[in-house]
N, C-alpha and C positions, 0 to 999 in steps of 0.2 A: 389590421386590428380585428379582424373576423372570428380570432380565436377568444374573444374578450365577450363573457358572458352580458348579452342584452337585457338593465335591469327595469325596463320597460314594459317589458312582456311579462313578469312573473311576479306574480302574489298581489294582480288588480282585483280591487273589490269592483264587487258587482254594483254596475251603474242601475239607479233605477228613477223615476222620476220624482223628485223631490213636490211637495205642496206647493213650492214657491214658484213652481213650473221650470226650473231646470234640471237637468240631468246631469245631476249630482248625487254624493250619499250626505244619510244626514248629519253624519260629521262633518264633513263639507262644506254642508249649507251653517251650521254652528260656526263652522273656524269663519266663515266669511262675513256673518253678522258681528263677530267679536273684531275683524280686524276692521270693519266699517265703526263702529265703537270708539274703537284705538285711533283710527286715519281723523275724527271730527274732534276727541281732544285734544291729537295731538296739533290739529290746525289751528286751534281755539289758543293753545298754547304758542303757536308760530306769529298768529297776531299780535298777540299781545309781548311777546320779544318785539317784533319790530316796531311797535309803537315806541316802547321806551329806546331802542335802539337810537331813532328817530329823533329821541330828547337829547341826545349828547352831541358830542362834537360833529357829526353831518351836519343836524340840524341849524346848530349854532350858527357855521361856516355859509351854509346855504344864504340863513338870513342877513349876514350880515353882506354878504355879498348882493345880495335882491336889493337890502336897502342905500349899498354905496356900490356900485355897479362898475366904478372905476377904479383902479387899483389906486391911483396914488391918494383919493380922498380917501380909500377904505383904510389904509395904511396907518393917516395922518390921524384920522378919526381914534383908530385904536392904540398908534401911538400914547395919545392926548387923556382919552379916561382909561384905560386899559380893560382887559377881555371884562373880568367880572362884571363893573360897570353897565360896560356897555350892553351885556346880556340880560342885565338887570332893568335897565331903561327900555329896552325892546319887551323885554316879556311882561314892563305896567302896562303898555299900550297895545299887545297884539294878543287875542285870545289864541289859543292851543290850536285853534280850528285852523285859522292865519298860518298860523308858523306851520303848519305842517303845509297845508299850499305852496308856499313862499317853499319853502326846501325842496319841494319834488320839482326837478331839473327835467327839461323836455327829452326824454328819450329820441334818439335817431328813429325811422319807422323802419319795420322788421323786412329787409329782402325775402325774408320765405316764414311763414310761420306753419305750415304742416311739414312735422318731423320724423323721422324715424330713426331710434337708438336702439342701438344691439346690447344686448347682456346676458352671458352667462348666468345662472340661477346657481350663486356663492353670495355671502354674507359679504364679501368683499368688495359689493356693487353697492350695497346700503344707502348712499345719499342718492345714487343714480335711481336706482329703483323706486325708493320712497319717495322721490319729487314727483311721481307720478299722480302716486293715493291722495297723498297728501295739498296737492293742487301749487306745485313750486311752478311749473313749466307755467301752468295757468296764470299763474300769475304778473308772468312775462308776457303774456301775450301767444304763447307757443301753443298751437295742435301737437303734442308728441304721442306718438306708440313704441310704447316700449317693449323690443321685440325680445322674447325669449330663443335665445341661438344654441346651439349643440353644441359646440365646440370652438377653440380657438382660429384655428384653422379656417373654419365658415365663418368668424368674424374677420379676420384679414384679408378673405375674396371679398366678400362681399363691402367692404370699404373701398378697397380696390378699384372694385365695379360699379362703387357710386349707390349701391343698393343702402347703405343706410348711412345717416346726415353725419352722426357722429356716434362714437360706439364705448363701450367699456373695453377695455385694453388691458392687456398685462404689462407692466410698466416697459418692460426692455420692446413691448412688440414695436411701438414708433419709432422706436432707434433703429429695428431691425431692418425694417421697412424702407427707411429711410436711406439706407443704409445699401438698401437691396440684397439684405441677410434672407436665405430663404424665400426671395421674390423679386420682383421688379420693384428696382428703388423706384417710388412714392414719398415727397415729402409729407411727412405725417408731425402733430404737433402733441404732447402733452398739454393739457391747461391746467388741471388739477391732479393729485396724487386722490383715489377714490378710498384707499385704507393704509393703514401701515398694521406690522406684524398681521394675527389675523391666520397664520398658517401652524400646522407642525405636521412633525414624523409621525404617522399612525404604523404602527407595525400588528401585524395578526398577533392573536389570542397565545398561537402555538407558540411564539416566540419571545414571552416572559425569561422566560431566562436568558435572553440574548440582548442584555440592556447596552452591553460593549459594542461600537462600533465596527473592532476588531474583528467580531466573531459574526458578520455581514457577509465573508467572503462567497457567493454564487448568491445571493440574493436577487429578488427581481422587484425592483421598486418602479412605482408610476410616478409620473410627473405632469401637470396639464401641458405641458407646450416646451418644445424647444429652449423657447426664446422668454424665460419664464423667474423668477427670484427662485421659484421652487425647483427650479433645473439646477442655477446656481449655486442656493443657500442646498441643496441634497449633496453636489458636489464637491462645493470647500469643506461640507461636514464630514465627508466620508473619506477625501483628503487630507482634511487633519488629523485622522485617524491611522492613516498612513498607507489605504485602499486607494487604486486607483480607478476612478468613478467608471474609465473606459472598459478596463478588462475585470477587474477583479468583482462588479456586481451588474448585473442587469439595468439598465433605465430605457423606461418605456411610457411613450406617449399615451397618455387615457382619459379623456373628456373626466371633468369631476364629476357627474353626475351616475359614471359609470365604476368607480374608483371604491366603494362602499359593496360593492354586488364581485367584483374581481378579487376580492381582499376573500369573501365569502367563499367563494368558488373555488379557491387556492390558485388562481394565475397570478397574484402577487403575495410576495413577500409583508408590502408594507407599499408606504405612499409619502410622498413630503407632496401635498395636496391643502388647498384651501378649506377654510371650512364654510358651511356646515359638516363636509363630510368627513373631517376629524370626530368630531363631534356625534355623528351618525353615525360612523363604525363603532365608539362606545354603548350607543344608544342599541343599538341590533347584537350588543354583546360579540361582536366577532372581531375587534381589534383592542386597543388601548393608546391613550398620548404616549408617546416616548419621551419627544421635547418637544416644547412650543419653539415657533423659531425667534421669540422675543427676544427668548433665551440665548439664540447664536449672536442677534443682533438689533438689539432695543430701538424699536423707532423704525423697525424697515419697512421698504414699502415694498410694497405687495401691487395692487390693481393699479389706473389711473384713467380719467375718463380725458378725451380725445377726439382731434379730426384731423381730417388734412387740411394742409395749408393752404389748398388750392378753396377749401370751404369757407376758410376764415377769409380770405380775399376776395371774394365774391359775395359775403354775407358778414360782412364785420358788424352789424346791428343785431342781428341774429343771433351770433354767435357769443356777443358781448350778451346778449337777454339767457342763452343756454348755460355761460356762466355764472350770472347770478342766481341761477336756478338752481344750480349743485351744488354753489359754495354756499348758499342759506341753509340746503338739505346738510351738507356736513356740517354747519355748525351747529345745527340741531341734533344731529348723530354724535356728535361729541358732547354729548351733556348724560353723565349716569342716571339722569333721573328721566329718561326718556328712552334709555333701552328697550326696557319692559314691553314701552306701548309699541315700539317701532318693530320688535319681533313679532307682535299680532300682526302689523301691517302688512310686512312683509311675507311672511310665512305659509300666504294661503295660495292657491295652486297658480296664479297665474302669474305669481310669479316664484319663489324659490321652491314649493311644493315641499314641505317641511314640516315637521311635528312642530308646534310653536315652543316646546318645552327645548327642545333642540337648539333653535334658533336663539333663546332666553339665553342657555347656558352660553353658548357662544359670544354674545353681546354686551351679557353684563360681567362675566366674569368668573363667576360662579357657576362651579362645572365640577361633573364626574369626570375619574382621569382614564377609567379602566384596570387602575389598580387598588382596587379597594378603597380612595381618598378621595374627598369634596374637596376640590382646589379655591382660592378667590384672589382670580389674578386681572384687575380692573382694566387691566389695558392689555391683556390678551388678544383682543379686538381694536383699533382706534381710529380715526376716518381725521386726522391732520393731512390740509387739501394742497400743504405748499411743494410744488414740485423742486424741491431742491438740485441743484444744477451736478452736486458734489455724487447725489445720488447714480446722476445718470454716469457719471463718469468710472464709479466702481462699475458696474452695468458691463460698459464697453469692455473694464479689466477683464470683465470674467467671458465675456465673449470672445475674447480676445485667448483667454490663458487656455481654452479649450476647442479653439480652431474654427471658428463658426465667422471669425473676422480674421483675411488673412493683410499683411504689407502695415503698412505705418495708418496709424489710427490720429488724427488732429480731436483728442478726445473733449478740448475745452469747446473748440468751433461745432462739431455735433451734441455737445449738450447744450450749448446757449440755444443752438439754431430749433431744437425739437423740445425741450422743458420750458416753459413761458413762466417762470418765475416772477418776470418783474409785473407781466400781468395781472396775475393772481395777486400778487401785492395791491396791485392797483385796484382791482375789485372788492379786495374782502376790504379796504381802508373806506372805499365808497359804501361799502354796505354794512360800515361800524362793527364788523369782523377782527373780533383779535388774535394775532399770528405772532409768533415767534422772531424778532429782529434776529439776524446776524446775515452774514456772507453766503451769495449763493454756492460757493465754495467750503464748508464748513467739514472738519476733519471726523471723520465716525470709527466705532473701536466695535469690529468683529470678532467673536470668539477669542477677545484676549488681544488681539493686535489692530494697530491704530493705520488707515487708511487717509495715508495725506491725499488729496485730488489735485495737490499741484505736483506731484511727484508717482506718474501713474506707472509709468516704465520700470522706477525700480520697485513701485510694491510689486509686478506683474514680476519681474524676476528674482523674487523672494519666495517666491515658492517652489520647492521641490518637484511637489507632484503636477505636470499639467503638459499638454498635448503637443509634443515636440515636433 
């Protein structure tokens, strides 16, 4: 990658000592009082959900089990006056102060509470990252540092090697891993999906008139990782098209944060890249959206936050507290009227390093496209944390259709074993979390055509184009 302009070194403002006594500019020090701002309402906002969270059925279930401890009087009891009743006879006698006591269930004690989480600086970490500002991990009981990582690549050694507890992930990487795709198999676990959609095509400025796919052929696009949706979703789109992803265009590994400075430089064509740096190429005027990849496939996932298996077996108390830390951060990331603050949060250097107008657009929806038009596409971004099983199983398709998995794939037995669906189930039910019922099998429709996951071998030889 030596030949890939380093966007690190050019165009730093001069550091100089801010009044506040760091060594900062005073833009700087401005973005990080607004997102200290942002980080106290939006926690001011996090209490007061869980309080009422707290008033529904948790709560209920808690008391009523504290006050009939055995199952079959508890049974008999609400046989006899039924739910209403009986919650009505408990809340004459027990003030608000009571029932919330009585509901909070003794935690298991935490095997490790100093932590360290790896993440790329992409919009697509959002609950991982904000549980930090925001005080989620604290709240568990966790010491976490949440480590800013270079690339994909340094987040897979370094789990590997034990250096960080649990990390942000590109969805396919724990399959990979696991897999011993590109390493030594390590079982590795998904627990949540950290974004869906969240990605598109940025292509250079120079290439407005190259809206057709077709007309791609010697292109040099980036993609963060191998083992990546953006490897995939760049692939079946330039497939569908009727280019084959191997020879007919260039694909080239490029850290995202490098991918905005390469686009500039002209060693790429264009990028199918997470944002902000879709976003950021419009914003520095040297690229434009082509497509969001909503577009190719509504609801996909993108990032997902993770550990190995061997972490959750050793620390199942820990690990069950790092979950409910992320799934609270993504319910709160899924609320539009919380975007706004959570891009100040985020946005300031130590972690996505980001113009917050950038991060806004991104978030809420509302966005420059680079072609002359303010788009408002609400869920161009979305942070739904349920790692669906169906998900993982296209995954393997397309590792599969492109040679990266070779011999017979048991793709049901590695998606159950590495996506923890029924967990995430289990948590976000404990933490008055509402989630989408259905199968963790559920059928999803790409670019036009429908992907059964019980039927993975013949969509995998329905397609024409793919690496023989």
């Amino acid at each position: 990658m030596s030949e890939f302009f380093d966007p690190y070194d050019a165009d730093r403002p001069l550091m100089m000592k801010c009044s506040c006594g760091r060594d900062h500019t005073l833009a700087d020090h401005h973005a990080e009082v607004a997102a200290d701002e942002a980080a106290r309402e939006l926690r001011a906002r996090s209490e007061t959900a869980e309080f009422e969270a707290y008033s529904n059925e948790f709560i209920e279930a808690s008391l009523v089990k504290a006050i009939f401890p055995h199952d079959e009087q508890r049974r008999l009891f609400l046989r006899a006056v039924g739910k209403g009743t009986a919650m009505a006879a408990i809340a004459s006698v027990l003030p608000v102060a009571s029932l919330q006591a009585m509901a909070q269930e003794k935690q298991g004690s935490l095997e490790k509470t100093k932590l360290k989480i790896g993440f790329i600086p992409i919009t697509c970490a959002t609950p991982l990252i904000m549980a930090h500002p925001l005080g989620f991990y604290q709240k568990q009981g966790l010491d976490v540092e949440v480590v800013k990582t270079a690339g994909w690549a340094l987040i897979r050694d370094k789990m590997l090697n034990k250096e960080y507890d649990a990390t942000h992930f590109l969805s396919p990487m724990p399959l990979a891993i696991s897999l011993g795709a590109g390493s030594n198999p390590v079982p590795m676990n998904v627990a949540t999906i950290q974004n869906t959609n969240g990605q598109a095509i940025t292509l250079h400025v120079k290439h407005k008139d190259k809206r057709d796919p077709k007309q791609w052929k010697g292109f040099k696009f980036g993609v963060p990782f191998e083992y990546s949706m953006h490897n995939f979703l760049l692939r079946y789109y330039v497939a569908e098209a009727g280019l084959n992803p191997d020879t007919d265009i260039q694909i080239r590994v490029v850290p995202p944060p490098e991918m905005v400075a390469n686009l500039r430089a002209g060693n790429l064509d264009g990028y199918l890249g997470p944002d902000p740096f879709n976003q950021r190429a419009v914003y520095d005027e040297v690229g434009f959206l082509h497509v969001l990849t909503k577009d190719l496939w509504s609801g996909h996932p993108c990032c997902a936050f993770g550990t190995s298996a061997e972490f959750i077996q050793q620390n199942p108390n820990t690990f069950a507290a790092l979950y409910r830390a992320v799934l609270s951060a993504a319910a709160m990331a899924r609320q539009p009227k919380n975007r706004e603050l959570i891009a100040k949060v985020i946005s300031p250097t130590q972690y996505l390093n980001q113009p917050e107008t950038v991060v806004a657009q991104v978030l809420t929806g509302k966005f420059a496209d680079g072609l002359g038009k303010v788009q408002n596409v609400p869920d161009r971004a979305d942070f739904d944390p349920m790692p669906w099983q169906s998900m993982a199983v296209w995954m393997l398709t397309q590792m599969k259709r492109w040679g990266y998995l070779k011999g017979e794939v048991d793709y049901k037995a590695v998606a159950e074993k590495v996506f923890l669906i029924t967990d995430a189930r289990k948590h976000m039910k404990d933490l008055g979390i509402e989630f989408k019922a259905g199968p963790a099998y559920m059928k999803h429709t790409i670019m036009g055509k429908e992907f059964d996951p019980a039927k993975p071998e013949a969509y995998l030889s329905s397609f024409a184009i793919r690496k023989t």
